[in-house]
TINUVEX-320566 format. One record per residue (C-alpha): residue in one letter; x, y, z. Coordinates in steps of 0.2 Angstrom, whole numbers, padded with zeros to 4 digits, always signed. Layout:
N
AXYZ...
END
This chain:
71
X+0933+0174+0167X+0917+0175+0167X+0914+0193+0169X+0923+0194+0154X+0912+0180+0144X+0898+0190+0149X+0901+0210+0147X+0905+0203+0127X+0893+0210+0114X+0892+0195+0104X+0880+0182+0106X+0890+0167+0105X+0901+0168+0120X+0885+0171+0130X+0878+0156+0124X+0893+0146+0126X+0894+0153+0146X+0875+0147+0149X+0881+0130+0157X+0895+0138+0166X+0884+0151+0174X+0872+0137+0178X+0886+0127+0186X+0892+0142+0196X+0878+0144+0206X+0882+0134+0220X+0898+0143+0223X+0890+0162+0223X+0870+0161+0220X+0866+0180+0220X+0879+0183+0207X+0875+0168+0197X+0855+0173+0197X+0859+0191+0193X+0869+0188+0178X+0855+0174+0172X+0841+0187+0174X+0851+0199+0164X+0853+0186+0151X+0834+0184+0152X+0832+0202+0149X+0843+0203+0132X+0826+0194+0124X+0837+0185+0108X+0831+0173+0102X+0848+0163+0101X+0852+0164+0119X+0829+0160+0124X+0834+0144+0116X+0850+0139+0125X+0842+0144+0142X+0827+0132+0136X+0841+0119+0132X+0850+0123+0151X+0832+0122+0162X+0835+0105+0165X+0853+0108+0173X+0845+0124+0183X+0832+0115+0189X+0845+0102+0197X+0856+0118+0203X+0845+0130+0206X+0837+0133+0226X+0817+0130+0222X+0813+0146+0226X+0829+0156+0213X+0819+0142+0200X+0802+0147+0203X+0805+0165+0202X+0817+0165+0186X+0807+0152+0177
END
């Protein structure tokens, strides 16, 4: 499901699957930080703000050292 939510071109479902990608982390990190650095890449301006709005939730998730070097 979530591969699916993510190879979409439109915006939306990406910013909907922000908290779900967050969330996932604990059952697979490396695909969980690989598909949140791509989001990072995309530079829109949409999706900046609702990972702005999702930092708190990473920083309880995420491993110190995944936070550190996304954030």
């Amino acid at each position: 499901m979530l591969e699916i939510i993510y190879n979409d071109n439109d915006d939306l479902p990406k910013i909907h699957a922000l908290e779900a990608l967050v969330s996932y982390y604990s059952v697979n990190p490396n695909l969980s930080m690989g598909k949140f650095k791509n989001l990072l890449a995309l530079n829109n301006w949409r999706i900046n703000a609702k990972i702005c709005d999702a930092v708190p939730l990473a920083l309880k998730v995420f491993s110190k050292a995944n936070f550190k070097a996304t954030f």
